[in-house]
C-alpha positions in Angstrom: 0.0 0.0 0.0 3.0 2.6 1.1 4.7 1.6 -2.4 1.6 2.4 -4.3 1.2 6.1 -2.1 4.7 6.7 -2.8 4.4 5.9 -6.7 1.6 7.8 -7.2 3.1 10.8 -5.3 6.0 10.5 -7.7 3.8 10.3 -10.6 1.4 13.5 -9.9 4.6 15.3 -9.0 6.1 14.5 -12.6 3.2 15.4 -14.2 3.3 18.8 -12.7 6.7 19.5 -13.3 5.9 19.1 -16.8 2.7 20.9 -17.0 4.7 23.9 -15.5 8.0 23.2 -17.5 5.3 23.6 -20.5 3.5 26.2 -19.4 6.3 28.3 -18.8 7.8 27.5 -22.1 4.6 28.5 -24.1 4.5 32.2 -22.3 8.2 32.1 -23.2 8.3 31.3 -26.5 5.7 31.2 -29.7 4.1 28.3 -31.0 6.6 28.1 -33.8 9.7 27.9 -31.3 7.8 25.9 -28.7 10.8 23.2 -27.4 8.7 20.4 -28.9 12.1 18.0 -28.5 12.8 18.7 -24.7 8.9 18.1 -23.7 8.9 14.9 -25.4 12.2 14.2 -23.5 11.0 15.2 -20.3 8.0 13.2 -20.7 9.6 9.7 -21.5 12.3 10.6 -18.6 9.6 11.4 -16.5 7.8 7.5 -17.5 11.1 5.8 -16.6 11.4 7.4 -13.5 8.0 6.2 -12.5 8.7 2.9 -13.6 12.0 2.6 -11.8 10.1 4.1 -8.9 7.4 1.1 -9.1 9.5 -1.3 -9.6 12.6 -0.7 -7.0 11.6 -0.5 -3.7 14.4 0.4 -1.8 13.8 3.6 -3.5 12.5 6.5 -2.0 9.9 8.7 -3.4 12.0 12.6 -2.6 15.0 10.3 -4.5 12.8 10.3 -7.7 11.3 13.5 -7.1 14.6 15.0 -6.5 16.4 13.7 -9.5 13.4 14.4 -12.0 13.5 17.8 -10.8 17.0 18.2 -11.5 16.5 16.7 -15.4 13.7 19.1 -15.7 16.0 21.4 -14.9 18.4 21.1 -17.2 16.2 20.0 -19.9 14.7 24.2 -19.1 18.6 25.2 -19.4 18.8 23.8 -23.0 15.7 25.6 -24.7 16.2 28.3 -26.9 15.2 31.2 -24.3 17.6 30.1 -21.6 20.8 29.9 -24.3 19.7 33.3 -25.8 19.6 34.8 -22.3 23.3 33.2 -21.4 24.6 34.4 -24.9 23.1 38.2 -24.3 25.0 37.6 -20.4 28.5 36.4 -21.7 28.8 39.0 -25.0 
């Protein structure tokens, strides 16, 4: 019962972090320059984290949270907004 909690917890908070990660993209950016590529990334890394989550359980659910919030962000710091920003910062 605790492994299904903790899986599920893990699973609404991926789905969140991409609903924001894609929210924040589309104020961001147009429809033309939406990151199409890193949401589809951060979607299938957010599946196998899930599934890893499910399927190990020795691990815990802030692990999973923890290190799908560090892919999403650095999935963020390789769309097109973030690298124009850094390239207006360094010249």
């Amino acid at each position: 019962m605790i492994k299904k909690l903790a899986t599920m917890v893990t699973s609404i908070f991926v789905v969140l972090t991409t609903a924001v990660f894609a929210g924040a993209a589309s104020v961001v950016t147009t429809a033309v320059n939406f990151p199409y590529f890193q949401l589809g990334c951060l979607i299938i890394g957010g599946m196998i984290i899930v599934s890893l989550k499910s399927k190990f359980e020795r691990m815990y659910a802030s692990e999973a949270m923890g290190a799908f919030a560090l892919y999403t962000f650095l999935m963020a710091l390789f769309t097109a907004p973030v690298i124009n920003v850094i390239k207006m910062a360094i010249g």
